[in-house]
C-alpha positions, 0 to 999 in steps of 0.5 A: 565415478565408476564406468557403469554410472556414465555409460549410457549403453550399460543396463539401468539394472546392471548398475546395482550388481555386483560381480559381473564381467563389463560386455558393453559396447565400447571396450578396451579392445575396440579402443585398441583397435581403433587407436592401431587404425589412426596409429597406421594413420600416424605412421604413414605420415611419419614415412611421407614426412621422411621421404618427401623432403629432398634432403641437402648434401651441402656438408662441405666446407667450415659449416659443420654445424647445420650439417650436424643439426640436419643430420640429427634431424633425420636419425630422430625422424629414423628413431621415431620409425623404430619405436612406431613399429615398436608400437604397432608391435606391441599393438598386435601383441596386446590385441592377440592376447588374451584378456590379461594383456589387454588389462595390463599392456597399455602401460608399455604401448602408451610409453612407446607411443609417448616416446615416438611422440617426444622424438618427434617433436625434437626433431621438428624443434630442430627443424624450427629452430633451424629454420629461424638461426640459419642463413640457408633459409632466407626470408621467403622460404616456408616449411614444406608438407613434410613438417605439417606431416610430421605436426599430424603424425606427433599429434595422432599419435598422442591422441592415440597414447591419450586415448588407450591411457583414458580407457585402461582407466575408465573402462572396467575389466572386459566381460567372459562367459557368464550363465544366463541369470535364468538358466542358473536359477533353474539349475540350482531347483533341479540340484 
């Protein structure tokens, strides 16, 4: 099914023509846009879910393995920071550029989103898995706000990986300038 049968806000007429430049009201551009809006959404509680915990410094001893483990935790959630500012460069790239980029950029921003994504929810794997093997956390404890901000951040950013993969395959190309249909037809009588 093509973009312009189930947009509602596209002309009746403008289905049948052929050639014309896509200027309804949702675009990939306001995709963009919104997505990079719940994206800082996104990022923000990634760096809550990194500064809120007070992270333990009990390496000390023969238990090198949770060390190793929580460690590894926390350069996953600093490796999700890197590829999320990734993204939001590539945000601003795609929404500065030009119609071309915007066709072809959300290949790169939704693998890096995908990617963030992927880091994350390692991270939280190990933070779950963790929580139920290790004998630091005895019966009683719970997992605290930063492992619902993280569940949040991983969520949004798919949604938002989800939703500009949706419209760079649904929406048709973004519209230019075109010739007032009577002004052309009039300029063609006068030639």
């Amino acid at each position: 099914m093509a973009a312009q049968e189930w947009d509602p806000l596209l002309p009746k007429n403008a289905i049948h023509q052929t050639g014309r430049n896509y200027t309804g009201i949702l675009t990939k551009t306001i995709v963009y846009g919104l997505t990079l809006l719940f994206f800082f959404l996104a990022y923000a509680f990634t760096i809550s879910s990194i500064v809120l915990p007070s992270w333990p410094e009990d390496c000390h001893g023969e238990d090198r393995y949770f060390c190793s483990m929580w460690r590894s935790v926390g350069f996953f959630m600093t490796f999700a920071v890197v590829l999320m500012s990734l993204a939001i460069v590539a945000y601003v790239i795609i929404l500065s550029g030009g119609k071309k980029i915007r066709e072809t950029g959300w290949q790169v921003l939704s693998t890096i989103i995908i990617m963030s994504v992927a880091v994350q929810v390692a991270s939280m794997a190990l933070v779950a898995y963790l929580f139920d093997n290790d004998e630091r956390f005895f019966v009683g404890w719970e997992l605290d706000k930063s492992f619902a901000f993280c569940t949040a951040s991983w969520c949004i950013s798919l949604f938002c990986a989800v939703s500009v993969i949706v419209a760079a395959r649904t929406l048709p190309p973004e519209g230019g300038y075109e010739l007032i249909p009577n002004f052309a037809h009039d300029a063609e009588e006068v030639h």
